[in-house]
MARSE-417357 format. One record per residue (C-alpha): residue in three letters; chain; x, y, z. Coordinates in steps of 0.05 Angstrom, whole numbers, plus 32768, in hexadecimal, padded with zeros to 4 digits. Example, Ala and Ser with C-alpha at 12.3 -4.5 7.8 and 13.67 -1.06 7.14 Angstrom:
REM residues 2
PT res chain east north   up
PT ala     A 80F6  7FA6 809C
PT ser     A 8111  7FEB 808F
This chain:
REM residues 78
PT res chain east north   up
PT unk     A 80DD  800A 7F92
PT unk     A 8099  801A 7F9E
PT unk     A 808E  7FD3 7FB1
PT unk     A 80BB  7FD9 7FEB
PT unk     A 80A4  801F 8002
PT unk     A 8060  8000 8015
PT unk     A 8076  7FC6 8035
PT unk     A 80AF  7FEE 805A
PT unk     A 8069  801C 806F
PT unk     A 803B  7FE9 8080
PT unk     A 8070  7FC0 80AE
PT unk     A 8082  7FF5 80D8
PT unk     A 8031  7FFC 80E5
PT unk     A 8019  7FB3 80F6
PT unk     A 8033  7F7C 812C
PT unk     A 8036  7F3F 8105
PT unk     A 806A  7F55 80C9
PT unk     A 806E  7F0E 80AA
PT unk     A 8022  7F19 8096
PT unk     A 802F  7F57 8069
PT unk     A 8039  7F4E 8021
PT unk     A 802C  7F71 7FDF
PT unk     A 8011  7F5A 7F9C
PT unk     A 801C  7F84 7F60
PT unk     A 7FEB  7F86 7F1E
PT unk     A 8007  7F8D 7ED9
PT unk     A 7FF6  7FE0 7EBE
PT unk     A 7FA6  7FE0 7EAE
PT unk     A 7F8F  8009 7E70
PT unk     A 7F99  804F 7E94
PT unk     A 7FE1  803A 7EA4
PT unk     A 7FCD  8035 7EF5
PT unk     A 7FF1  7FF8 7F15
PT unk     A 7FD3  7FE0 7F53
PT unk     A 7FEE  7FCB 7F91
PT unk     A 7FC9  7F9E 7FBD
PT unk     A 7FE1  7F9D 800B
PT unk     A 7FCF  7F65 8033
PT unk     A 7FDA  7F63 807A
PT unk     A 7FBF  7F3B 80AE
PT unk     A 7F73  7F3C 80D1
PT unk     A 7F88  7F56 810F
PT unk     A 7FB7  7F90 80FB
PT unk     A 7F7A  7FA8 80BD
PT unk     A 7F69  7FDB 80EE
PT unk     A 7FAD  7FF4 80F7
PT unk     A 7FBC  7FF6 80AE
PT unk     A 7F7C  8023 80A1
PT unk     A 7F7A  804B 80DF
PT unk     A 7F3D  8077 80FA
PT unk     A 7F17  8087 80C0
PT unk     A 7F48  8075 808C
PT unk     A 7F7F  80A4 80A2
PT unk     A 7FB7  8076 809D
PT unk     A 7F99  8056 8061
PT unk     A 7F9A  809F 803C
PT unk     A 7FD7  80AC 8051
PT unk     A 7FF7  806B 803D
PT unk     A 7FD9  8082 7FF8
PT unk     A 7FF0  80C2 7FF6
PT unk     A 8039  80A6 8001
PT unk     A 803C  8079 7FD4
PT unk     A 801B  80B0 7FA0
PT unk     A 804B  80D7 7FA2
PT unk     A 807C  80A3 7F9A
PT unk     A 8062  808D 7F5E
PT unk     A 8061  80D9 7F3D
PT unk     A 80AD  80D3 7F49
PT unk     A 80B5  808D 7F2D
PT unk     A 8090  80AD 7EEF
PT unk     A 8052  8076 7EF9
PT unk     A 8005  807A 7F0F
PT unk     A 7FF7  804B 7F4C
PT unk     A 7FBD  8035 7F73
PT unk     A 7FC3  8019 7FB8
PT unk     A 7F89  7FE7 7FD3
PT unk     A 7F85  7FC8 801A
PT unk     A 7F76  7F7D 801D
């Protein structure tokens, strides 16, 4: 589910959609599963915005996703 909520996110943000994809790590010893986003080179700067905006709020999104799924996430930009 979560999976799905970040790729749904990140497509509607960049121009070339076949480039997006998202790698998920097994739980580490804290429980916190990371998600790794990969887009293309020339839509980075879309994904993380001015500062990091979009980036943060990406985060915060899927955050609170995870606090309904009962589950501690991480979300990392590649």
């Amino acid at each position: 589910m979560l999976k799905e909520l970040l790729i749904t996110i990140a497509t509607a943000l960049v121009e070339d959609k076949s480039a997006v994809s998202v790698t998920v790590d097994e739980p580490n010893a804290e429980g916190v599963t990371v998600y790794h986003l990969h887009v293309g080179a020339d839509d980075m700067g879309r994904v993380i915005g001015k500062q990091g905006r979009i980036a943060k709020s990406i985060r915060t999104v899927m955050r609170a996703g995870a606090v309904r799924a009962n589950e501690k996430i991480m979300v990392e930009i590649d």
